[in-house]
N, C-alpha and C positions, 0 to 999 in steps of 0.2 A: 504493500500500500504506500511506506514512503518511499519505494522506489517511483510510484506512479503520478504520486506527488509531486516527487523532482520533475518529470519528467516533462510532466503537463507544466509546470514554471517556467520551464527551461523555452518550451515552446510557448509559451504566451508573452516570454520576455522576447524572445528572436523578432515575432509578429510587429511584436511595439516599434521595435527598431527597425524592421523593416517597411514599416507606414511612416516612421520620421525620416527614413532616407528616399520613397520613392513617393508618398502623397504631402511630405512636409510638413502636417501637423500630426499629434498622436490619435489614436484610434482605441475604441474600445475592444478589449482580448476577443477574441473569438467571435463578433457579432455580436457579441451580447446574451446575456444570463439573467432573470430574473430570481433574486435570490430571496427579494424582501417579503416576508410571512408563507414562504414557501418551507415544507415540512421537511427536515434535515432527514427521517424515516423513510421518504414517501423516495426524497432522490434518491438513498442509497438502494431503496427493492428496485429502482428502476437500474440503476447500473448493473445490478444483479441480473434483472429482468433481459438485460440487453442480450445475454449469453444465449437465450432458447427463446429461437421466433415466436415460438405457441404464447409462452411465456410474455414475452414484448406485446405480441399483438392485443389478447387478452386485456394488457394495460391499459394500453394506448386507443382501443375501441372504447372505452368510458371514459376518458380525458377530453376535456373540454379542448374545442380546436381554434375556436375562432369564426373564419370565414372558407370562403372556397373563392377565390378572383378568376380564378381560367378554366373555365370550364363550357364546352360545348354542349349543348342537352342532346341535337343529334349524335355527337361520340358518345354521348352519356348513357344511353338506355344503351342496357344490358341485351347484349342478342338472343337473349330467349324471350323475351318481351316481344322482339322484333319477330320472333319464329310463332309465337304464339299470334300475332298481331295477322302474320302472312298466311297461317291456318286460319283464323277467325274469318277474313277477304277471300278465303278460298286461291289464292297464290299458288302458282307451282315452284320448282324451285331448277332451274335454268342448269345444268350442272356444266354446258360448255361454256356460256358466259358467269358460271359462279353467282347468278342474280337471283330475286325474287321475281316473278315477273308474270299476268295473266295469262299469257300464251304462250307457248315457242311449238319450233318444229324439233329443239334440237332435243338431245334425251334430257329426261327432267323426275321428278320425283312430283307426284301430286299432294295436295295438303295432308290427306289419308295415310300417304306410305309413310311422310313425316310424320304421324304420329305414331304410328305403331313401329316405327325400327330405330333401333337408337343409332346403329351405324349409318342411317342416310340422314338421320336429325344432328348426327355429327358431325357429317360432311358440311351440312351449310353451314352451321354452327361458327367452325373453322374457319369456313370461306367468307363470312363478316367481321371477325375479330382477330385478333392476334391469340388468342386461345392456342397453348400447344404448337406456335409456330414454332417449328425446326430453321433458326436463323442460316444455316450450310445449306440448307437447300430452298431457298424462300425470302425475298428480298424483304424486311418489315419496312420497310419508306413505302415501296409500290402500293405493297397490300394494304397496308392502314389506310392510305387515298383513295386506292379502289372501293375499297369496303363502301363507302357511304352513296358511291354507285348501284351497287352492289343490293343494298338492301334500301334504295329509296322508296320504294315503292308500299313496303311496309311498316312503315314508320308510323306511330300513332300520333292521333292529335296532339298538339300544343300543350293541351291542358293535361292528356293524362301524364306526359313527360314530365311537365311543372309535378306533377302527384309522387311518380316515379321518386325524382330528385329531392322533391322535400321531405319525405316520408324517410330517403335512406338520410339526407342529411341529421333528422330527427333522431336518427336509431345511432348517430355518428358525435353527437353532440357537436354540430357545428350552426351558430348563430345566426349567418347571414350568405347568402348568395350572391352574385354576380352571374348573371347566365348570358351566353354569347349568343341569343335569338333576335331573329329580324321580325319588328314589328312591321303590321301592314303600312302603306306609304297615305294615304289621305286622314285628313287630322279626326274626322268623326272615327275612322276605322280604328285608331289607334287607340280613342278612348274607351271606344267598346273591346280592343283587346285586351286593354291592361286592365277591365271590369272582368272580365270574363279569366283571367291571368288569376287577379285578387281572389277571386269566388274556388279557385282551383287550389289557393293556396290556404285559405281556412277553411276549407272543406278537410285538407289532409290534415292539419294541422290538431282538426276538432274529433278526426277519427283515432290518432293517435293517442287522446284523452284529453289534447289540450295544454299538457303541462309547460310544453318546449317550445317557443315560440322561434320561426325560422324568416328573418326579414329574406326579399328577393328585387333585385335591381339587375337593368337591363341594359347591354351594350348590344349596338349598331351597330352590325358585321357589315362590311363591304368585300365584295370579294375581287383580290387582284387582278386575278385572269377571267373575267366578267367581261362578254362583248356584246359591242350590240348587232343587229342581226347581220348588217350591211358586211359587217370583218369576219364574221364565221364563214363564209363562203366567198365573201371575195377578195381581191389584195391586200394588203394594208396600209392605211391611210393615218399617220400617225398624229393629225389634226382630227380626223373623228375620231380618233380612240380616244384624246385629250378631250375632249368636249362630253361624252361621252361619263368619263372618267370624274368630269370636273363634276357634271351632274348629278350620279351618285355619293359624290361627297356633300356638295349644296343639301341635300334634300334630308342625308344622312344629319349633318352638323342642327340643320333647322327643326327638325325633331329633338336635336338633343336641349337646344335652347327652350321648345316651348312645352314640355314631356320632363325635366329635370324633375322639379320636383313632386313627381307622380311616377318618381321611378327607371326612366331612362334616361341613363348616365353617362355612358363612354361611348362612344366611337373605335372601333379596332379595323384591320383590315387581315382576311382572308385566305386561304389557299396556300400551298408549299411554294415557299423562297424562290428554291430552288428551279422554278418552273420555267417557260423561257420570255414570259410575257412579266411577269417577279425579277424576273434576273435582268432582263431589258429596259423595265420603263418604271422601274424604280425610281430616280430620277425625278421623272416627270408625275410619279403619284407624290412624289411629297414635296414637289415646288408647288400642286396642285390643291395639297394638303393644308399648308402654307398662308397659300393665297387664299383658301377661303375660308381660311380659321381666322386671318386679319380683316378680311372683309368683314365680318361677323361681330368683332371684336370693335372693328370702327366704328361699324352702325350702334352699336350701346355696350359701354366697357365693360357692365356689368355682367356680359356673355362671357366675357374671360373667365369665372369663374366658374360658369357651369359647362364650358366645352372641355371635357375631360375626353382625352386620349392614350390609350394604351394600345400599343403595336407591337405586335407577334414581328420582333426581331432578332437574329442572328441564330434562326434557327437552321444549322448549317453545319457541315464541316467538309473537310474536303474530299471527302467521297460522292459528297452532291452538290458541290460547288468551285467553282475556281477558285485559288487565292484572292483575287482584285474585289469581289464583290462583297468578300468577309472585312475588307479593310478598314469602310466605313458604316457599313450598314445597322448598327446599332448608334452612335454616334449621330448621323444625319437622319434616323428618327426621330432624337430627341432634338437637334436645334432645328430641321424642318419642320418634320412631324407632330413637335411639340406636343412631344408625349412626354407621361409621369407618372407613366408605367410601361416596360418592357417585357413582354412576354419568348420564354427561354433564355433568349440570349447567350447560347452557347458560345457562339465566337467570340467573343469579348476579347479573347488571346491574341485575335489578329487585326484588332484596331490598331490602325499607324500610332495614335497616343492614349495607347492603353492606359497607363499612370495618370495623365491628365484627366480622362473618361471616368475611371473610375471617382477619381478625388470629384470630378464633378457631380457623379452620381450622387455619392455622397452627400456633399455639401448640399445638394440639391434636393436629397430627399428623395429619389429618383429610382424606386421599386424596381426588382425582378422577381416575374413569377415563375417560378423554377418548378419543373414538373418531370421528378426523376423517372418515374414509369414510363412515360413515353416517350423521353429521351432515349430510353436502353430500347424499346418496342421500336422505336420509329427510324433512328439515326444508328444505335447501337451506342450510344454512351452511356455506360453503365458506372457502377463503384467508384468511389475516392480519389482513385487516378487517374479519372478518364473526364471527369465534371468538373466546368468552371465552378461550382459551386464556394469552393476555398477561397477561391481567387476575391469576389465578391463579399464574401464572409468576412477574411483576415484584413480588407480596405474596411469594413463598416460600411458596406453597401444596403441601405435594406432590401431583404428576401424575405418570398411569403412562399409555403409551401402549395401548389395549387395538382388538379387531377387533369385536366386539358379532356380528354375524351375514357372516362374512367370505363365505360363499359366496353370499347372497342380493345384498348390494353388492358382487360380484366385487371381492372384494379378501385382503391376507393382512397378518401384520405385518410384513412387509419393507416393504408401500406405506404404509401407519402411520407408519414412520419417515420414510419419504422424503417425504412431506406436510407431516411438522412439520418437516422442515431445509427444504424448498422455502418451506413458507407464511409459516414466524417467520425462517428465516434464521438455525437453531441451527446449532453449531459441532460439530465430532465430538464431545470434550468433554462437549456439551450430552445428546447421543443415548448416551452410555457412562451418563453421571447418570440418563437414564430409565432406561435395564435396570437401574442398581441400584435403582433405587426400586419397581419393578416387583417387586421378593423383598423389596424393605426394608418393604414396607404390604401384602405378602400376609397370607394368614392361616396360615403356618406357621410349625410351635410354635417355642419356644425365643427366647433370647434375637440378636441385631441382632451382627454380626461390628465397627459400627463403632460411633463416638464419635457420637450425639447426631445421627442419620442424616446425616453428615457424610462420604461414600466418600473421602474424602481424609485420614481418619482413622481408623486401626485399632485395636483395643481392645490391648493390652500382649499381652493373653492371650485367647485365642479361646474363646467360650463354649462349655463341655463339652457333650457331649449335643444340642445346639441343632441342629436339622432347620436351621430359617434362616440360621444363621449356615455353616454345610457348602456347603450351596447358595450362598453371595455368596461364599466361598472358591473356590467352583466356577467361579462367573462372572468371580470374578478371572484364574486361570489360563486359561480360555478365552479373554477378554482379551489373555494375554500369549501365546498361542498364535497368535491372529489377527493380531497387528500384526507378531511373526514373521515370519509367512506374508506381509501385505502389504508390507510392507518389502522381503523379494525378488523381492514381483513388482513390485514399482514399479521396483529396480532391471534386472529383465529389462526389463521396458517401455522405458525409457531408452535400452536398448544398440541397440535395434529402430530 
């Protein structure tokens, strides 16, 4: 133990020194630890717990989480929802295109044979998630993209998804949502969605018994590689695809100004980086991005406040990308894009001024949601050694743990958590600091319950009105509620 001691000093002094020689001011050890009224008991069964997955997860499934920031609800439902959904519609199941789909000629499984064999209900099964992918022989980047091809067709409503998602949220002890759904484009439409969104969301909330309240707020997906009819089939014309491009933003941005506080928050953009319309006109989406976040901004300053943007950047590495495009593409999100939040951001390693980027992030407050599952599923960056994860952690970057498409990577944020105390060898501590960070760099209104995003530090006086600030009070007490509870069972455990 005081080997272990040394050892972790030894590294939290180096960290110090090495943020005073490359970001210039000092930094907080490791990201960040929330020590204050956390049970000295409760951290050491977890470090214990860390030894035996069963063990960990067990924990870490009744540990309060926080939020969930990246999260798609199409990745989200689970493929047997989807198989069940493609039985219910009478679906066959396309086995040369791998699709759900009402007809084909080619061989197919009818909704019938799918119920009664588990080996053809396995085959789809497979063929929409990464379930059991053999990475040596089975690319996961393809497959994951394909998937949502793949099983469009049976996808359930809006609402039962919202049901889906809140319900496991509930069973998961997480606070609040962010969901990556496109609401409809005309303004009546929109208020009748997010009526019919609310109705969906205390209907689960009331069947669960009520006890666990789960807030949910909406980002405005635009998708990259989005054309309009003219460029699907004919040349390319890269003044309609800017025009094109600019209007999907407009319309995007103008919902978030008049929809803020009813619920729709951010703006994000769509589809694989790597793709050749992402890799091409990059560029021209965030000088587009730019322009009409200023525009926006002129017409009443008060919009700078509620145009919140988080962009899926630097999701990358150089199996699906050239050097050149990794160099700024995290970086010219945030001073075009004018986002304050990045989503992955795996390449951070190959920004021309990585140490600058970073200490900006920093200083800036300038989130990442980091989403180890489908990093390892999708790109193949797995374990400690392979994820910027450090990198961001040992500058004081803040990080919020998030799932991105939990059902297609068979996964939830309970395995979220147990990845990053498994891959980095974070401390209970460490995992209490991400849930708060998690509500401390959402997008909900009001002012921060703490000092200088500081969870070890409480403001005198709690900020009145504050949605934000309600909710990390909330995650407090749940907190003190949890360690409670583990504390006698560890001591039942003992007497056994």
């Amino acid at each position: 133990m005081k080997h272990r001691e040394k050892v972790s000093t030894a590294l939290c002094s180096f960290f110090i020194l090495l943020s005073v020689l490359l970001l210039h001011t000092p930094t907080v050890c490791a990201g960040g630890s929330v020590e204050k009224d956390t049970s000295p008991q409760v951290a050491q069964y977890f470090e214990n717990a860390k030894k035996n997955e069963a063990e960990l997860v067990a924990f870490l499934h009744k540990m309060p989480k926080g939020a969930d920031l990246h999260n798609h609800p199409w990745g989200a439902v689970y493929t047997e929802t989807l198989l069940d959904s493609a039985i219910a519609q009478n679906l066959v199941f396309d086995r040369t295109a791998k699709a759900f789909v009402k007809e084909t000629t080619n061989p197919c499984y009818t909704a019938q044979e799918l119920k009664q064999s588990n080996s053809k209900m396995g085959e789809a099964l497979s063929a929409l998630s990464l379930r059991n992918q053999p990475k040596e022989k089975e690319n996961g980047h393809d497959h994951f993209f394909d998937s949502f091809r793949r099983f469009a067709a049976a996808v359930p409503s809006e609402e039962d998804l919202l049901r889906e998602q809140v319900g496991r949220a509930i069973s998961q002890k997480i606070r609040y949502l962010e969901l990556m759904t496109e609401p409809p484009r005309e303004e009546e439409a929109i208020r009748t969605w997010l009526q019919q969104m609310e109705a969906a969301r205390r209907e689960t909330i009331s069947q669960a018994g009520g006890a666990w309240n789960v807030d949910v707020a909406y980002i405005v997906p635009i998708n990259r590689n989005a054309l309009p009819d003219s460029l699907q089939s004919g040349p390319w014309n890269q003044e309609v695809y800017e025009e094109f491009f600019t209007q999907e933003v407009r319309q995007a941005l103008t919902s978030i100004v008049r929809f803020s506080d009813q619920g729709i928050r951010s703006l994000t953009f769509l589809d694989p980086e790597d793709s050749w319309i992402s890799r091409t006109q990059f560029a021209a989406q965030m000088r587009i991005l730019d322009r009409e976040w200023r525009r926006l901004v002129a017409e009443n300053p008060a919009n700078a406040d509620k145009l919140k943007v988080n962009l899926h950047a630097g999701e990358l590495t150089l199996a699906y990308s050239p050097y050149e495009p990794m160099r700024n593409r995290i970086s010219q999100s945030i001073a075009l894009g004018h986002a304050s939040r990045i989503g992955h951001g795996l390449s951070i390693q190959w920004e021309d001024d990585v140490y600058g980027l970073l200490r900006q992030m920093r200083d800036h407050k300038t989130a990442v949601e980091i989403c180890l599952t489908s990093n390892d599923g999708i790109l193949n960056v797995a374990g400690g050694d392979k994820h910027p994860f450090r990198l961001y952690w040992n500058a004081d970057v803040p990080v919020t743990l998030c799932t991105d498409d939990e059902g297609i990577s068979r996964s939830n944020l309970t395995m979220e958590y147990a990845r990053a105390a498994q891959w980095f060898g974070l401390s209970y501590g460490h995992l209490k600091w991400l849930a708060f960070s998690s509500l401390e760099y959402s997008y909900l209104p009001g002012e921060s319950l703490f000092i200088n995003s500081d969870f070890n530090r409480l403001k005198t006086a709690p900020p009145q009105g504050s949605v934000k600030a309600a909710l990390e009070q909330q995650l407090r007490e749940d907190f003190q509620r949890f360690e409670a509870d583990m504390e006698r069972n560890i001591l039942l455990m003992k007497r056994r």
